[in-house]
N, C-alpha and C positions, 0 to 999 in steps of 0.2 A: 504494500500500500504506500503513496505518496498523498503527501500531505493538497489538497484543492486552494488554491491561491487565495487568500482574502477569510479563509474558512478555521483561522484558531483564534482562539475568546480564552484571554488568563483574565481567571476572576480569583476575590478573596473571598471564600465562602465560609459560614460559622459554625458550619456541621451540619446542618440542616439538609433535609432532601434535595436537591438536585433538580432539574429537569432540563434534560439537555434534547433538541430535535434538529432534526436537517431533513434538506428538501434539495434536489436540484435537476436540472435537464442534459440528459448523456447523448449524443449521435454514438449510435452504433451501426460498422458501418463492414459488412462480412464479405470477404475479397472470394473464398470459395466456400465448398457448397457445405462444409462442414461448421460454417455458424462463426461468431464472436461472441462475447457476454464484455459487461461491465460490470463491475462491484463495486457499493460505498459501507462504509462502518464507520461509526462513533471512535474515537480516543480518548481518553484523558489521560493526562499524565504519561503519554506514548506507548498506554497500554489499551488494547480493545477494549469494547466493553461487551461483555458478551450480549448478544443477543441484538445486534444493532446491523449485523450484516445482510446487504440486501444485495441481489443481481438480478441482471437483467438480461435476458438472453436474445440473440436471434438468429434460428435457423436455417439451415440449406438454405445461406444466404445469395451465391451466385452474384455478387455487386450490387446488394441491396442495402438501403442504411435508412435507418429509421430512428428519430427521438425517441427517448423513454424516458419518463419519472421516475427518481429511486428516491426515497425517502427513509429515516427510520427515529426514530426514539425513546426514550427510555427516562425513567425515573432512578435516581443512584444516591444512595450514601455515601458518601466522602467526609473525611476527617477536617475540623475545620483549618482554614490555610489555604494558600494559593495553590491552583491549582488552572492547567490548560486544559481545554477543548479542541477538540479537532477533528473535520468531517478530510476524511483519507479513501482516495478513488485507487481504484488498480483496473488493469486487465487483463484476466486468465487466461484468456486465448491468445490463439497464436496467428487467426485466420483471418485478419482484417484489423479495425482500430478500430478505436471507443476513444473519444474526447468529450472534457468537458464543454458546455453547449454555451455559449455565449455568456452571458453575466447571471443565467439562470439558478441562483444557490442561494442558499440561506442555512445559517447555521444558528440558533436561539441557545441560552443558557439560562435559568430562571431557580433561584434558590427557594424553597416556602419561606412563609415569613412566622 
């Protein structure tokens, strides 16, 4: 995973639950007919967070490329103290590319109060 531009948030948080979400728009784009995907997941602290990984696939693609939404979020306990956010894109194929899509991402952090 590589870190999506514009997409890490250090906050000082006081122990309290968490709420971190992302949202953004992938071109994928499948050179043969065996497909590409894209993947985004949550980080904190440079560590995943479970449950935050999403892909996006597209098959027997033959030179076809298409937008996708990948989204994910979660609620987390963290200790209180600074700590980063970070929405991290990869892509596990080998048969085409997957780029992030124009300025389309957002990455939110929100502590309860």
């Amino acid at each position: 995973f590589v870190a999506l531009a514009e997409m890490t948030i250090t906050r000082t948080t006081r122990g309290r639950p968490v709420a971190v979400a992302f949202t953004g728009s992938f071109t994928v784009t499948s050179t043969l007919s065996m497909g590409d995907s894209a993947e985004i997941a949550i980080f904190v602290d440079g560590v995943e967070v479970p449950g935050t990984a999403r892909r996006a696939s597209l098959s027997n693609g033959l030179a076809l490329s298409t937008v996708v939404e990948l989204s994910a979020s979660k609620t987390i306990e963290l200790a209180a103290g600074s700590h980063t956010f970070e929405a991290r894109f990869r892509r596990p194929g080998a048969n085409g590319n997957a780029t992030a899509y124009s300025t389309q991402r957002a990455l939110a952090v929100q502590e309860a109060y």
